[in-house]
C-alpha positions in Angstrom: -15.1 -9.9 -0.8 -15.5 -6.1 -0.1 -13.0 -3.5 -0.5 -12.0 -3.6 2.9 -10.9 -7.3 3.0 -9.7 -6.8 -1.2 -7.0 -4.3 0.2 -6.2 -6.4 3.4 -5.5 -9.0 0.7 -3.5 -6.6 -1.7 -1.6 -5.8 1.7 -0.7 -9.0 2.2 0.7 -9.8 -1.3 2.7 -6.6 -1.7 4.2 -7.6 2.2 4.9 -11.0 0.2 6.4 -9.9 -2.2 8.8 -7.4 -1.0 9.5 -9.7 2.0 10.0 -12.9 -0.7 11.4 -10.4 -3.5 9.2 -12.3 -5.6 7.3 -10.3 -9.3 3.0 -10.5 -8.9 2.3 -13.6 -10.6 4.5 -15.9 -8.3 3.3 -14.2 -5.6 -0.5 -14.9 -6.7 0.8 -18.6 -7.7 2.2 -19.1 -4.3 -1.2 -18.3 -2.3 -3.7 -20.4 -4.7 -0.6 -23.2 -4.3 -0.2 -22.6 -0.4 -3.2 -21.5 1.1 -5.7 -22.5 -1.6 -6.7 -18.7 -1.9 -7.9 -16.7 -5.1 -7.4 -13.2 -5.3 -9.9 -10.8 -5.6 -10.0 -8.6 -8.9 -10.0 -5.6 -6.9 -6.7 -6.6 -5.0 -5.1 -8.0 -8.2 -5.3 -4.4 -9.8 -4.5 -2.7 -6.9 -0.9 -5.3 -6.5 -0.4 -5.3 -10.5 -0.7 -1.3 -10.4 1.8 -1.4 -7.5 4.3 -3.0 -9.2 4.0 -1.6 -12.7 4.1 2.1 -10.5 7.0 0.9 -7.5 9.1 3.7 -8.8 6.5 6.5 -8.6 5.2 5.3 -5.8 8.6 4.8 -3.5 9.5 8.3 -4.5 6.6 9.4 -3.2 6.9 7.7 0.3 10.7 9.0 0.7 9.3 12.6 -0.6 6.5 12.7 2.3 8.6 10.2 5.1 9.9 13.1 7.1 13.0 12.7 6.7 13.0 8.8 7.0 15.0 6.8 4.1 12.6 4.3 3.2 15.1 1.8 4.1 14.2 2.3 7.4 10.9 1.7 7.5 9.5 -1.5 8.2 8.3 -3.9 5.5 5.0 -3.4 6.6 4.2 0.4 6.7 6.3 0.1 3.6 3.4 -1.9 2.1 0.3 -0.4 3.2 1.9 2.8 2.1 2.3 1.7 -1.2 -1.4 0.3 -1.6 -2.5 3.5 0.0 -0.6 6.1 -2.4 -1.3 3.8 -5.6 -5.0 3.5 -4.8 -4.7 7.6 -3.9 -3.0 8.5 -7.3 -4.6 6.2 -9.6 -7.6 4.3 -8.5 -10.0 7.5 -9.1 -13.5 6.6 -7.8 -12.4 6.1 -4.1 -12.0 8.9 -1.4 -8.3 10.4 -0.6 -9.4 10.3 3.2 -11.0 6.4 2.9 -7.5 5.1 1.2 -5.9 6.8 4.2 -8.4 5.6 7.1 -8.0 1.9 5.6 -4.1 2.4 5.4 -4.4 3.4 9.1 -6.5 0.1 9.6 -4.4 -1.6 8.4 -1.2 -0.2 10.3 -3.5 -0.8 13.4 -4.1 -4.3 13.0 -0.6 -5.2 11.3 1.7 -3.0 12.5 4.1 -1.6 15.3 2.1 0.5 17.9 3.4 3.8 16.4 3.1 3.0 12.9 -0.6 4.0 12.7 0.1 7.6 12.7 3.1 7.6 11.1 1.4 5.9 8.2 -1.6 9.3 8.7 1.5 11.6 8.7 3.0 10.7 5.7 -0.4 9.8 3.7 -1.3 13.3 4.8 1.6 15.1 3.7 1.6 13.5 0.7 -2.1 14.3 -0.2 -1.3 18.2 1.0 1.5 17.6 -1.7 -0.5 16.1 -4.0 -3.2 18.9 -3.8 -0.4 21.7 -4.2 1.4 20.6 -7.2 -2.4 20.3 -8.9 -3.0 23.8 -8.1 
């Protein structure tokens, strides 16, 4: 599995999880059980990190949303947005601007026609963020 289809899948179980309010390891149960699928190592990491981070992470989206609550975002921009910060903050070895081009990938083949750049927006403010407070 590449990276590409390892956060596709990391996607997917984050969406699950929020949408079935469900911790990581019933949500990886529920996938081998259902669909007979293993997860990749990468996209285990990525959805363990996720969840050991939400906190971070959510304040981040709300900090960088534009004035949107994340409330009202939908369940999916809500979870590429949360693969794309956590792999952005703490998954070193990986481009800023390749997290946010496969979060945008993502929003394009998942999401609601304007959630693409919505999703570059807020990725974008929040790396101009990021880069300010590490100045």
């Amino acid at each position: 599995m590449n990276r590409h289809q390892a956060r596709r899948q990391a996607f997917t179980f984050v969406f699950e999880s929020e949408f079935g309010n469900n911790n990581v390891e019933d949500t990886i149960e529920m996938a081998k059980l259902c669909r007979n699928e293993e997860i990749d190592d990468f996209a285990r990491n990525l959805l363990i990190g996720i969840k050991e981070n939400e906190n971070i992470i959510e304040e981040h989206i709300e900090k960088n949303a534009a004035g949107w609550k994340k409330e009202r975002l939908s369940m999916i921009a809500l979870a590429i947005l949360k693969v794309a910060i956590y792999e952005i903050i703490y998954v070193k070895n990986i481009p800023e601007s390749v997290s946010i081009n496969e979060a945008v990938k993502l929003a394009q083949k998942y999401g609601e026609k304007e959630e693409p750049s919505y999703i570059n927006g807020v990725l974008g403010a929040f790396v101009r963020n990021l880069k300010k407070c590490s100045s």
